[in-house]
N, C-alpha and C positions, 0 to 999 in steps of 0.2 A: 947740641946746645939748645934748652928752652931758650921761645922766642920772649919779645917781652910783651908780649898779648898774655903769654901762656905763662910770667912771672907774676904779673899784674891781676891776672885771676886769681892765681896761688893765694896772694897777700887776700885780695878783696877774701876771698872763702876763709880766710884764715882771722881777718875782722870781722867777718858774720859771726864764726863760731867763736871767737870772743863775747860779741853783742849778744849770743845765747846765753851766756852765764851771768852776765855783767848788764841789768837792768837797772836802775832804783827802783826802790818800792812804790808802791802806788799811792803814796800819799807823796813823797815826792814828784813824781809825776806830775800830778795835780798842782802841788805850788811851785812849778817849774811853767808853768801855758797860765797859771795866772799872773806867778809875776811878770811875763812877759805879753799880758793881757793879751794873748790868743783866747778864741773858741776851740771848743772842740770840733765845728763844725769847719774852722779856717785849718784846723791840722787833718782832721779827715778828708779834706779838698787836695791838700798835697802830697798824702800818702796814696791818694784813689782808693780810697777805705770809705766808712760810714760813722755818723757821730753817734750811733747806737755803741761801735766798735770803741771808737776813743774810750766810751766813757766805761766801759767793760774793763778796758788796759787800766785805766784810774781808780776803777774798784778792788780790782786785783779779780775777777771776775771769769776773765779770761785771759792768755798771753797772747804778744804778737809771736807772727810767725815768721820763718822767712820765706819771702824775701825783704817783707815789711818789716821785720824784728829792728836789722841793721839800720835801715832810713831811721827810723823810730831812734834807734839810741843814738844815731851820730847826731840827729835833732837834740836829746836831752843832753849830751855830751854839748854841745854850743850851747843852751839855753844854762844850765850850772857852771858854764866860765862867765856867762855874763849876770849871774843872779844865784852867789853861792849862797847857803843856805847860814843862816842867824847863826853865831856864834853858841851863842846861850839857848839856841834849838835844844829840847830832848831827843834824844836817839830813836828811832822810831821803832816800835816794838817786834819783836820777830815772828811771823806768824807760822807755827806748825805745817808742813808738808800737807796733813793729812785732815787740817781742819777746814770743816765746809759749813762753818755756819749751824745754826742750831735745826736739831734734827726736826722734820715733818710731826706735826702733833696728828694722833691718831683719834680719828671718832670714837666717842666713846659708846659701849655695845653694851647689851641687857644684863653684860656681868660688868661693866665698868660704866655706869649711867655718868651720864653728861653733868657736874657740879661745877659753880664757878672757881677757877685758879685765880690765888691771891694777884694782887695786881701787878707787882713785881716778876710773879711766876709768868704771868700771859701776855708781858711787853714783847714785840717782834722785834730782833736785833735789825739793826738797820745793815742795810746790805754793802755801807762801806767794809762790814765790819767779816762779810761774809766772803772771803776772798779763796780761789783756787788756782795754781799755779797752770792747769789748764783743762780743759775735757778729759772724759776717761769714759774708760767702755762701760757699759752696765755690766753689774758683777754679773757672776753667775750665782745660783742660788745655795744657800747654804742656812742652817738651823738659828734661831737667835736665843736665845735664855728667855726662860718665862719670865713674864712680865716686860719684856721689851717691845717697840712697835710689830707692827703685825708683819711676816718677812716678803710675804708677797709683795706689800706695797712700800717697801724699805724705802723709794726713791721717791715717794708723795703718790700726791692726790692726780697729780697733772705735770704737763709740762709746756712751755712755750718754744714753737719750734722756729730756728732759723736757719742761715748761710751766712757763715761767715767766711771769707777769701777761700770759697769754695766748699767750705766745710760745710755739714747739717751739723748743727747742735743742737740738743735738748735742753732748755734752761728750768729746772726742778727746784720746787724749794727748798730753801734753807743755801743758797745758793753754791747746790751743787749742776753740774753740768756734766751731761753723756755726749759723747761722741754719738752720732746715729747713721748707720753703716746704708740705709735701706737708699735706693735708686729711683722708683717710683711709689706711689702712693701706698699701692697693693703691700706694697715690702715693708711699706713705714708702719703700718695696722700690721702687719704677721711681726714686725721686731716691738712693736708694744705690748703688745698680746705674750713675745715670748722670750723677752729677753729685759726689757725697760724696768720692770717691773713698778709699775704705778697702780694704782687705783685707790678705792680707802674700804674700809671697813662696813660691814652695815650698820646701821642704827638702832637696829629693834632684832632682837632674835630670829624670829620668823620670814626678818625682810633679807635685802638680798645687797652684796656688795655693790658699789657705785664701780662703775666703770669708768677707767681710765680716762683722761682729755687731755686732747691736744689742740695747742692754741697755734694755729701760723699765722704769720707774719707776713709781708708782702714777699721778700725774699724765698719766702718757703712755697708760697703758693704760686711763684714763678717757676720753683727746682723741679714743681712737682705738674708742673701744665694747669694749673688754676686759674683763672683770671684774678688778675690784684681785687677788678671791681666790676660790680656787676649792670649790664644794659638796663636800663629802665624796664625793659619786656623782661627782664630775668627778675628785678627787684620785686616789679608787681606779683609774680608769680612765684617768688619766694625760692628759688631754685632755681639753678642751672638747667641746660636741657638733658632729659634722657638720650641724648645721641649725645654729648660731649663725648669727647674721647679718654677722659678719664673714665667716668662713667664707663665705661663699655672696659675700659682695663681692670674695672673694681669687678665686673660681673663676670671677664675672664677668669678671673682668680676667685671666680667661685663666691666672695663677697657679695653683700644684699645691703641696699637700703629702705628706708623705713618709707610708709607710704608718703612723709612730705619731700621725699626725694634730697637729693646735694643741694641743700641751704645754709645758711648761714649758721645751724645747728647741726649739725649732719651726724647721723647714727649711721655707720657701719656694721654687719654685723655679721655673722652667720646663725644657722637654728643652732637653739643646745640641744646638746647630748646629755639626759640624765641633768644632773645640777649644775654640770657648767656652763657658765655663760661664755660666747668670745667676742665680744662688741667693742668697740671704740668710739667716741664723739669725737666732734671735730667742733672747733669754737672758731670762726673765721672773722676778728675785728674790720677788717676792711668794707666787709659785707655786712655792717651793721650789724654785729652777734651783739657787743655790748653797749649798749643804748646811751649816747650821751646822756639820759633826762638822769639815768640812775647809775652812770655808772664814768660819769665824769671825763675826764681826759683817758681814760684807761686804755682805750683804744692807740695813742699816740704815745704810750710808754715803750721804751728800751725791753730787750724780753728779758730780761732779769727781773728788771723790775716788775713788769707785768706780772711774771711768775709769784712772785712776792705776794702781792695784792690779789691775785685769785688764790693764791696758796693761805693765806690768812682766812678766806672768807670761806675756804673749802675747809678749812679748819675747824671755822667756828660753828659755818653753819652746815653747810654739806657742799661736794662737789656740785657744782653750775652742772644743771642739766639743760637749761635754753636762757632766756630771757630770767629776768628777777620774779615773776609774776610765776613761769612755769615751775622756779626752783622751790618758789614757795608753796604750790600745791605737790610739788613730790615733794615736797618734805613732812607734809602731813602723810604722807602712804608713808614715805619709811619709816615714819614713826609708828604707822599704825595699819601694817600691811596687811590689803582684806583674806589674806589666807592663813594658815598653818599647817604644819604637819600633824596627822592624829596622832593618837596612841596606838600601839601596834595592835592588828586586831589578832584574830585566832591562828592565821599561817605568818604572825611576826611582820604582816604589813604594814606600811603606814599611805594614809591618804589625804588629800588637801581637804581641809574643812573650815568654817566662816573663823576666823579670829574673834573674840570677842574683844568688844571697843570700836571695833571696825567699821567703818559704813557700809564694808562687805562688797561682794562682786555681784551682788542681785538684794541690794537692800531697797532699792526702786524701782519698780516698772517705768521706764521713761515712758511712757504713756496711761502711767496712772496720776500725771499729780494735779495737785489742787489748783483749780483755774485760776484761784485768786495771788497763786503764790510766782508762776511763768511770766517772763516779760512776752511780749507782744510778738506775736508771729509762730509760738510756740503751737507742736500738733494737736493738742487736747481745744487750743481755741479755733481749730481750722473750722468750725464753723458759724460764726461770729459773719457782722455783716463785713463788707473789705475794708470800711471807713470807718469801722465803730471804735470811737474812743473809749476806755475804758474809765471810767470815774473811780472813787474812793469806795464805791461799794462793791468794787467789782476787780482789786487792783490792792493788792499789798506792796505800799509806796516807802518804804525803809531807807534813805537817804542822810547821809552828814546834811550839818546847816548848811547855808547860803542866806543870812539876815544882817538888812543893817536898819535902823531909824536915826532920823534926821538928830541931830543934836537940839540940847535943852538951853535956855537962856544961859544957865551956872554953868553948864560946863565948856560953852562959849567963852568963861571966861577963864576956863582954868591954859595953862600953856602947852601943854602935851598930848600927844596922844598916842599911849604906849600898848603894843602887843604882846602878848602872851602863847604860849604855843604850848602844847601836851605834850608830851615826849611817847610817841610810840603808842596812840591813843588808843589804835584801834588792835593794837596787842595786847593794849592794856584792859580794849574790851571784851578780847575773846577769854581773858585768863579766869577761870573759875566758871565759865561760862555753860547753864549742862543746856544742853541741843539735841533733838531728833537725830536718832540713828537708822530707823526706819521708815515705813511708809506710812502716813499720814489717815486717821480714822475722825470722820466729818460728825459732829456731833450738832442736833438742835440746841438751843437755850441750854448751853452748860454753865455750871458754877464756875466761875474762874479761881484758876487754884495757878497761883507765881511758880509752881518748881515744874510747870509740865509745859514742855515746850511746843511751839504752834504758834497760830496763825487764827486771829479773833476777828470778828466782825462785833463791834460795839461801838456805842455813840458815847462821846467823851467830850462832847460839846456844853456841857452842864459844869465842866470846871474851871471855875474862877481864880486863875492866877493871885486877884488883890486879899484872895485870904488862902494860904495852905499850910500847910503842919509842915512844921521841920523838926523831926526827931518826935518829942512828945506836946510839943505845945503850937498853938495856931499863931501866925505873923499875918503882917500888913503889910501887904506891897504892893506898886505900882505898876500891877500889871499893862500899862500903858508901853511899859519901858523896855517888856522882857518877852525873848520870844514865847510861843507854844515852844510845849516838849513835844509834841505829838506829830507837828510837820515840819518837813524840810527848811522852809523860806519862813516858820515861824509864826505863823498864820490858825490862826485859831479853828478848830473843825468844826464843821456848820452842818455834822450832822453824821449819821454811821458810817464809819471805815473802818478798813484791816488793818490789824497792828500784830507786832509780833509780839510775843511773851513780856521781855524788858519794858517795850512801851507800858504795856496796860498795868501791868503791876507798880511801874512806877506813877500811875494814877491814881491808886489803889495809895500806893505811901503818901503821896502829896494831900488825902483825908477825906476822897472822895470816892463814892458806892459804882461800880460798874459792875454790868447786865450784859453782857455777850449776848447777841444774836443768834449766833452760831458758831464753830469752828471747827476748825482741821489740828489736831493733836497729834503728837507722838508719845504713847508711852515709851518705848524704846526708847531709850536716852541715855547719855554720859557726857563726862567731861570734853571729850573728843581733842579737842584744842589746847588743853593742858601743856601735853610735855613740846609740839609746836611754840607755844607762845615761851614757854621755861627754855627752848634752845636758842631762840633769835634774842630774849631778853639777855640772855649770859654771852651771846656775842656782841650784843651793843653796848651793854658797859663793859666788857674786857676792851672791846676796841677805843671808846671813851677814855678808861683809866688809862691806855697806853698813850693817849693824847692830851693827858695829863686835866682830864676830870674825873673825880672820885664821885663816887655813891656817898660818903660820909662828908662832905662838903658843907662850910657855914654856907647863908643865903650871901654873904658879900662875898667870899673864897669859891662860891660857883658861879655869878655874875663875871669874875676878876677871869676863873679859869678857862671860861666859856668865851671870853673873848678873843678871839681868832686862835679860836683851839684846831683850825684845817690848817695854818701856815704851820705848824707846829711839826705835823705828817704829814705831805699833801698825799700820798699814797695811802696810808690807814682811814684820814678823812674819804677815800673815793669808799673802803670799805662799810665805813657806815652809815653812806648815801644808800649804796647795795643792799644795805640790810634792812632800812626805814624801807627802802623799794620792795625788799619780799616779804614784807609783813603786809602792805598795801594790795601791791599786785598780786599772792596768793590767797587775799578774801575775795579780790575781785574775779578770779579765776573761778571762783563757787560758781557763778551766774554768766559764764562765758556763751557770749551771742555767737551767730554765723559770719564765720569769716572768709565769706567768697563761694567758693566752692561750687557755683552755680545755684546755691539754695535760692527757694522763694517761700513768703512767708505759709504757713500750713505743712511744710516739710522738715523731718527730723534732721537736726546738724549733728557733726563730729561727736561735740563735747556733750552732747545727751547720752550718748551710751556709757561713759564712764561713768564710777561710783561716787566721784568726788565732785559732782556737779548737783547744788546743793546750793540753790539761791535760798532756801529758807534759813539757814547756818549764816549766810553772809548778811541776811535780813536781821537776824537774831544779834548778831554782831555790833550792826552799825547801830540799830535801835539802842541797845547797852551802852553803846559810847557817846552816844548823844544826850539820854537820857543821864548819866554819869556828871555830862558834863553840865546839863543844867541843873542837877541838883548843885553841884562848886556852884553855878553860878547867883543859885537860889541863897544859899546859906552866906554868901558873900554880900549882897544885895541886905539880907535882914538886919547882918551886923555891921555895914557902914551906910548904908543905905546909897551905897555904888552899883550906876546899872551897867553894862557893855552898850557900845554903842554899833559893834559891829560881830560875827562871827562867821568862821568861812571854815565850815570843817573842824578843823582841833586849834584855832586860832583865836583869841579874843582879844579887841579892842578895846581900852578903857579911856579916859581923860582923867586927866593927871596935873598934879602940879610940880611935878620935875619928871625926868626923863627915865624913870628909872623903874623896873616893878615893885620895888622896895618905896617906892615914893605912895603908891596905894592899897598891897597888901599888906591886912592888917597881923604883920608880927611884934609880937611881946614879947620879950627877953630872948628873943630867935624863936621862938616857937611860932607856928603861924596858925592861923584858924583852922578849928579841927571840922575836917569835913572841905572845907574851903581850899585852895588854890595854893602850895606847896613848892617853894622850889626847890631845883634836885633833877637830878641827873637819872633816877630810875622812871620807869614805864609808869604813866599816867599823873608823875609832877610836873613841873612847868616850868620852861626856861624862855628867857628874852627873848622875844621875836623880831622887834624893831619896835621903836620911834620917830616918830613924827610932829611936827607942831598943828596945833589945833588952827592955826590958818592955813596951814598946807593942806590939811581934810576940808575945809571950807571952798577953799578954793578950787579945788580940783570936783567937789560938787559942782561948783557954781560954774565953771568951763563945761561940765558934761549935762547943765542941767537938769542933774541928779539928786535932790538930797534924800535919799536912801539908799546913793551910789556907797558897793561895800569897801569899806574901808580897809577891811581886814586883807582885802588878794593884793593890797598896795603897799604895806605898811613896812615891809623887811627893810625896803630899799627905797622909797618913795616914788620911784619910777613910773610914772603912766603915761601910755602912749595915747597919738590920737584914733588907734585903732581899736584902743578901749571904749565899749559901750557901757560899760558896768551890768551887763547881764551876765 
C-alpha cells in the first residue's frame, strides 16, 4: 500500500503537469498582477525568481518552468477567481507555435545598398508582440532561397546572454530565444562561432563581415566567473587582470585577446586562416560598455529588451563594435575598407591593393603632417619650446560655437526666449563634403580655389560683418549683434590664421577678396563621408518615423509630434540618442588624443598609426557646420532683422514674443525662408530646443554676474546649478 507522503506526491506531480499545459496567455497574466495591483517585483520576491523573469512570463517571451510553473499558476488560478476577466473582453488572439516576432533585418551589401524603407515597412514590432512558448536550441545549418536573410546569420546581429532558474539563455532579435548549452566562457565563444549562428553581413564588398556580440548580464557574468563590477584599479585600467582566471581558461583554449585586454569591450579571437575570421565581442553593461550620456537607461533593461534596442541600432546602423564614438569610426572603414582584392594576375592570383575612396593603410606618414593641422603634444612638434603656446598663426583652431551677448533694450522687452536646435548638424556637415584622401603638399602664396581641400594660412580680419552679400546683392547688418564665422567664441580675427577649406570660402561668398599666406592642400580628394553620413541619416529618421515623426510633416504637425515623441518608445528613443552619439563621437574620433598608456607629450600614441585618424577631415567638418550655420543665421537677420542672442554648438537662442519657434520664424503660407532656419525632422532643419522667459535669462546672468553668460547650454530645461560658471 502507497503511503500518503507517496499519494500526496502523486497528486502534486500530477498538478504540476497539469499547470504545464494550462497557463493563460500573456496578456492575461499581466491584467491578472494589475488588477490585483501587484509589481512584478512583489511576485518575483515570492516565487525566488527575478523581475526581468516575471516580465519575460507576461510578454510570452519566455515560460516558467517547473518547479516555478505550478506556484505561478496556482497564483493566477487565485488571482482569476477574485478578478475574473470583463464580460464584453475580446478573446485574446492566438499566437502560432512558431511565431518569433519579426525577422532580423539584414545589412544591406554592395549588391543590395542601404535605401530608406517606407515608414510603415521600418516600424519595430513591440516586443509584447514578439512572444515564444520557450527557448530552443540553435538550428543547425541549412540553405535558405535567394533572396532571403543571409543563413549564417539567420539568428541576428547579436544576442543578450542570461540565467534564468538555471538556464543560459540567448535573447536574439525579433524575439527569438536559444537555449545556450556551453559551461564556461571558452565553450560560450566555440558554441557562437559554431552553432548560434549570429553575426551580420558586411557593408561594402571589399569589407568584411561584423562579428557576432554578446551582451551579459550580471547573472551571466556570475555563470561564467566574471565580476558583476569592476575595482576602481580594474575601471582605470580598463580591464581586468591578465592573471584572472578566466583569462587564463580563454588562453587554455587556445583563444587570444586584443591588446586592450577583458574590458568592457572584449574581442575574443583566434588568427584567421585564409578568409575566415573566428572572433567574438563581448559588450559587458555593468562594466560601463553602454555609456549612460548616449545610451540611456539601456544598460538597466530586461535582456529582451536590451536585445531589441541593440538589435535595431545593429540594424540600422551596424553591429556595436565599442563605445558610439568607436562604432562610428568603424563604420566609415566598412564602408570604405582601405583594401581590396586585385584582379587576378598572370598564375590567376589575386592580391590586396589600396581601395580607391579609401584613406588606405598608408595614405599618411604619421610623422609627416602639417604642424599646423596636430593638436598639441603631437611628434612633428617634439621640438617646440615645453611651454610654447601655439597662437592662430601656428594652430588650425576648427571648433562649433560657444557665443553669447548681453541682450538689447527691445528684446528685454519681448517675453521669451526660445531655442532652436539642428538636427544632426554635424552629419548634415559632413554630407557632400569632398576632403583630403592623402598626404598633404605645402604651397607658398596660392590662389584659393573652394573645391580643394586643406588648411590656409590667411588674414580675414578685413571682413566687415555690417555689409555682406547674400546670394547676389549686398545687405546691412549689425554686426554688433552676430558672431564671427571664422572663431569659435565669435570673435573677430585680429589678424592671420588657419582655416580650413569651408571657412575661407565661405569668406570668399560673404563678397570679400582672400590672399593665402600659404598652405597645406590635398589634391587627392573625395566625397569620403558620403555613404557614412547617408547610413546614420536613414537610421535616424526610420527610427523617428517609428516614434511617430515623419520627414513630410507641417511646421505645427512636427512641433505637435515632437512633443514627447521618447514617452511614445522609451526603448527606440534610447536608439536615437545612440545614433546622434555616433555621428558626434565618430568625427571626434578623427583627432583622437593619448589615452594613458604612459605617453608623454613628443611621443607617438595608439590612434596615430591608424588611417582614420584624420584631424583635418574632422576640421573640415566642423568648419562646414558652423560656417552653414551662420549663413541660416545671416539670411535670417537680413529678412526680419532678428539677431541670436546666444549659440552653443548646433543650438540657437532667439527672443521672442511667444514661446514658440513659429512665433519668430518667418513662414508664409508654411513655407519658410529659403536658405533660412527650416523646421523638420531631416538632417540639418531645426526642431524646438526649449524655452524660457526673458527674465529667467536675466536673471540667471544677474546671479552669475554674467551677461554674456550663454544661454544656449541652459535653455532645454532651464536648470542651472551653482556649480555653473558659464565658461
Amino acid at each position: 500500500m502507497p503511503t500518503e507522503d507517496e499519494l500526496f506526491s502523486a497528486v502534486d506531480a500530477l498538478l504540476e503537469e497539469v499547470a504545464q499545459n494550462d497557463l493563460p496567455t500573456p496578456e492575461e497574466r499581466r491584467r491578472l498582477r494589475e488588477a490585483a495591483g501587484l509589481s512584478q517585483e512583489q511576485i518575483a520576491r515570492s516565487l525566488r525568481s527575478r523581475r526581468e523573469t516575471i516580465g519575460n512570463w507576461e510578454s510570452g517571451v519566455t515560460e516558467p518552468r517547473p518547479p516555478k510553473r505550478a506556484a505561478y499558476a496556482r497564483l493566477l488560478e487565485g488571482l482569476a477567481a477574485r478578478f475574473p476577466a470583463p464580460d464584453d473582453a475580446p478573446p485574446a488572439p492566438a499566437v502560432p507555435e512558431a511565431f518569433t516576432g519579426p525577422a532580423p533585418v539584414p545589412a544591406p551589401t554592395a549588391e543590395t545598398p542601404a535605401v530608406p524603407a517606407p515608414a510603415a515597412a521600418a516600424r519595430t514590432a513591440p516586443l509584447a508582440a514578439s512572444r515564444r512558448p520557450g527557448a530552443k536550441k540553435a538550428a543547425a545549418k541549412k540553405t535558405t532561397p535567394a533572396g532571403a536573410a543571409d543563413p549564417r546569420f539567420e539568428n541576428g546581429p547579436l544576442a543578450v546572454v542570461d540565467v534564468e532558474d538555471g538556464q543560459v539563455l540567448a535573447y536574439c532579435t525579433g524575439g527569438l530565444v536559444l537555449d545556450v548549452p556551453a559551461k564556461s566562457l571558452a565553450a560560450l565563444v566555440d558554441w557562437t562561432l559554431t552553432e548560434a549562428r549570429l553575426g551580420q553581413p558586411k557593408l561594402s564588398g571589399p569589407g568584411k563581415d561584423a562579428d557576432p556580440l554578446l551582451v551579459l548580464t550580471h547573472a551571466a557574468l556570475e555563470r561564467y566567473g566574471l565580476p558583476v563590477t569592476l575595482t576602481e584599479e580594474e575601471r582605470l585600467a580598463g580591464r581586468i587582470p591578465e592573471g584572472h582566471k578566466v583569462v587564463k581558461q580563454l588562453a587554455r583554449a587556445e583563444w587570444k585577446l586584443t591588446k586592450r585586454g577583458f574590458g568592457p569591450w572584449a574581442r575574443i579571437y583566434r588568427p584567421a586562416t585564409g578568409s575566415e575570421r573566428a572572433c567574438v565581442q563581448l559588450c559587458i553593461p555593468s562594466w560601463n560598455a553602454l555609456d549612460a550620456r548616449h545610451w540611456g537607461e539601456a544598460g538597466q533593461l530586461p535582456p529582451a529588451e536590451l536585445a531589441r534596442v541593440l538589435g535595431v541600432y545593429a540594424s540600422r546602423v551596424m553591429t556595436p563594435r565599442g563605445s558610439t564614438a568607436v562604432t562610428g569610426l568603424e563604420l566609415m572603414t566598412a564602408l570604405h575598407p582601405p583594401t581590396r582584392a586585385s584582379e587576378p594576375d598572370a598564375d590567376g592570383k589575386r592580391h590586396s591593393e589600396h581601395n580607391p575612396g579609401s584613406l588606405g593603410k598608408d595614405a599618411i606618414d604619421p610623422m609627416n603632417w602639417p604642424p599646423c593641422e596636430v593638436p598639441d603634444g603631437h611628434p612633428v612638434l617634439k621640438d617646440l619650446p615645453r611651454f610654447h603656446v601655439r597662437g592662430p598663426v601656428e594652430k588650425l583652431f576648427e571648433e562649433a560655437y560657444d557665443w553669447a551677448r548681453p541682450m538689447t533694450d527691445a528684446e528685454c522687452t519681448l517675453r521669451h526666449l526660445v531655442g532652436i536646435d539642428v538636427n544632426l548638424a554635424f552629419g548634415a556637415g559632413a554630407n557632400g563634403l569632398n576632403v583630403g584622401l592623402g598626404e598633404a603638399t605645402h604651397v607658398k602664396a596660392p590662389a584659393f580655389d573652394p573645391k580643394l581641400p586643406g588648411s590656409w594660412l590667411v588674414d580675414l580680419s578685413h571682413i566687415d560683418l555690417s555689409r555682406v552679400k547674400v546670394g547676389k546683392e549686398w545687405v546691412e547688418l549689425d554686426a554688433s549683434l552676430l558672431p564671427s564665422p571664422f572663431t569659435p567664441k565669435g570673435e573677430r580675427p585680429e589678424g592671420p590664421a588657419w582655416y580650413a577649406t569651408p571657412t575661407v570660402a565661405y569668406a570668399a561668398e560673404l563678397g570679400y577678396e582672400v590672399r593665402p599666406i600659404e598652405a597645406y592642400v590635398r589634391h587627392e580628394s573625395g566625397r569620403y563621408l558620403d555613404g557614412w553620413y547617408q547610413r546614420l541619416r536613414d537610421a535616424y529618421l526610420a527610427t523617428m518615423a517609428d516614434l511617430g515623426v515623419d520627414a513630410d510633416c507641417t511646421p505645427d504637425d512636427f512641433l505637435a509630434a515632437m512633443d514627447g515623441y521618447k514617452a511614445r518608445d522609451p526603448e527606440l528613443a534610447i536608439v536615437v540618442s545612440a545614433v546622434k552619439a555616433t555621428v558626434k563621437g565618430g568625427l571626434g574620433k578623427l583627432r583622437e588624443r593619448p589615452r594613458g598608456e604612459g605617453w608623454k607629450p613628443g611621443l607617438p600614441w595608439r590612434a596615430l598609426s591608424r588611417p582614420t585618424w584624420r584631424p583635418d577631415i574632422r576640421a573640415a567638418v566642423i568648419s562646414r557646420t558652423r560656417t552653414n550655420l551662420h549663413r541660416k543665421i545671416v539670411k535670417h537677420a537680413a529678412f526680419t532683422g532678428q539677431y541670436p542672442i546666444a549659440i552653443l554648438s548646433d543650438c540657437v537662442v532667439y527672443a521672442a514674443n511667444g514661446p514658440s519657434p513659429l512665433d519668430f520664424l518667418p513662414y508664409r503660407e508654411g513655407k519658410p525662408l529659403p536658405g533660412g532656419f527650416k523646421l523638420g525632422i531631416n538632417p540639418g532643419l531645426v526642431k524646438h530646443e526649449g524655452t524660457q522667459t526673458v527674465l529667467w535669462g536675466e536673471e540667471v546672468r544677474e546671479r552669475f554676474d554674467a551677461p554674456e553668460l550663454n544661454l544656449a547650454r541652459y535653455i532645454k530645461d532651464g536648470t542651472v546649478t551653482d556649480a555653473d560658471n558659464g565658461e
